[in-house]
C-alpha positions in Angstrom: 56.1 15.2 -43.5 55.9 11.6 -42.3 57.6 10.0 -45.4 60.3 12.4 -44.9 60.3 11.3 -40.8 60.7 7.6 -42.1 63.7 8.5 -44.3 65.0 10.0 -42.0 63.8 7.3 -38.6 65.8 5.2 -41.8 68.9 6.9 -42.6 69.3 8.0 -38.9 67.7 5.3 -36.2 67.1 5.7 -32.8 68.1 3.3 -30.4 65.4 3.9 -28.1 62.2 4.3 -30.7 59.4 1.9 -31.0 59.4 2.7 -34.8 61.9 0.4 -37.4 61.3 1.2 -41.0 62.8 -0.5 -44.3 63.0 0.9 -47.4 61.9 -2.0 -50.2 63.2 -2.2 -53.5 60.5 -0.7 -55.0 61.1 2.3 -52.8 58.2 2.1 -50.3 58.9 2.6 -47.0 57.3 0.2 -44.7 57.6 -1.3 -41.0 60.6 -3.2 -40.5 58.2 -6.1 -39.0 54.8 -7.0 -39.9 54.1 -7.4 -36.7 55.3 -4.0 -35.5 52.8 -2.9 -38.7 49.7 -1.0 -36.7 46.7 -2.7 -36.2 44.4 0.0 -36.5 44.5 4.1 -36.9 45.0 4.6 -32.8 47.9 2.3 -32.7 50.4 4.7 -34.4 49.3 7.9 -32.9 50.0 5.8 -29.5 53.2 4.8 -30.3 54.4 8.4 -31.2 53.3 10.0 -27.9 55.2 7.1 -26.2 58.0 7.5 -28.1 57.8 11.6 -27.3 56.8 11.0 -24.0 59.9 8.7 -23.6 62.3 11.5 -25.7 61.1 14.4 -23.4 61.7 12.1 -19.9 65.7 11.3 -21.4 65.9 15.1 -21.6 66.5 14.8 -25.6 63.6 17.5 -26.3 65.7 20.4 -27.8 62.7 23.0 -27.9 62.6 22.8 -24.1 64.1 24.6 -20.8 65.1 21.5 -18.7 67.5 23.6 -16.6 64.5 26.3 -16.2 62.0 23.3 -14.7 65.3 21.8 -12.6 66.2 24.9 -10.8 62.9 25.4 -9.8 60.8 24.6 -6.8 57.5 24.9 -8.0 57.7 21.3 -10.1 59.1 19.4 -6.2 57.4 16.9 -4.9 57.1 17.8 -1.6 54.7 15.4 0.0 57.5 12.5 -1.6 60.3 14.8 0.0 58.4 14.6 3.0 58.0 11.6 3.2 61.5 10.6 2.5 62.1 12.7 5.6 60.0 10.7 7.7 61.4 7.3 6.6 64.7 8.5 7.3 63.9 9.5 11.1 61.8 6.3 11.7 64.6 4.2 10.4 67.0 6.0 12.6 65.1 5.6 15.6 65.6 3.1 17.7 63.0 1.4 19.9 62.3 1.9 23.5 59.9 2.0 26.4 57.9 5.2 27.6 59.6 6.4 31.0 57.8 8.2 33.7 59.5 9.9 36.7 62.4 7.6 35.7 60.3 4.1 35.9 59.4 2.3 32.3 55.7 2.4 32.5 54.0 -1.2 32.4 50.6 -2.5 32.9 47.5 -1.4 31.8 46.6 1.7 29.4 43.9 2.5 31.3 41.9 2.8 28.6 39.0 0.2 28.7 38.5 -1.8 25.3 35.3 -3.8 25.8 
């Protein structure tokens, strides 16, 4: 299965994939840099969940329901809603000066702080 995903990562690339493959003469398929060869037996397997990860996030996974997660609520954010919320009413505020009885208040809190 993965010599037949590098013919086809070679016969069809993808602009956004970590992985470039070449075809030699002798018919080998090998990295298109040796310096994008993997280092060590992790490397690859963490360069294909990044490169799924980064596939499902552009939407291009065709096995899955975006519209199903999009229309509903349960996924939100709501404490990042929320706090959009709030910057939007702070920003909007505008500053003042606590009024009592129609006089600003001044002075002292009456709060000691010693």
């Amino acid at each position: 299965m993965r010599s037949e995903a590098k013919l086809n990562a070679i016969h069809n690339p993808d602009p956004h994939s970590n992985f470039r493959y070449l075809q030699t003469s002798a018919g080998e398929i090998v990295a298109e840099d040796k310096d994008d060869a993997p280092k060590n037996k992790e490397e690859p397997a963490a360069r294909w969940r990044d490169d799924m990860e980064m596939r499902f996030l552009r939407g291009e996974d065709a096995d899955f329901d975006y519209q199903k997660v999009d229309r509903s609520d349960e996924w939100d954010d709501r404490t990042e809603a929320e706090r959009d919320i709030q910057d939007v009413y702070f920003q909007e505020e505008e500053p003042g000066w606590d009024v009592e009885d129609g006089k600003t208040v001044t002075g002292e809190t009456g709060v000691q702080d010693f």
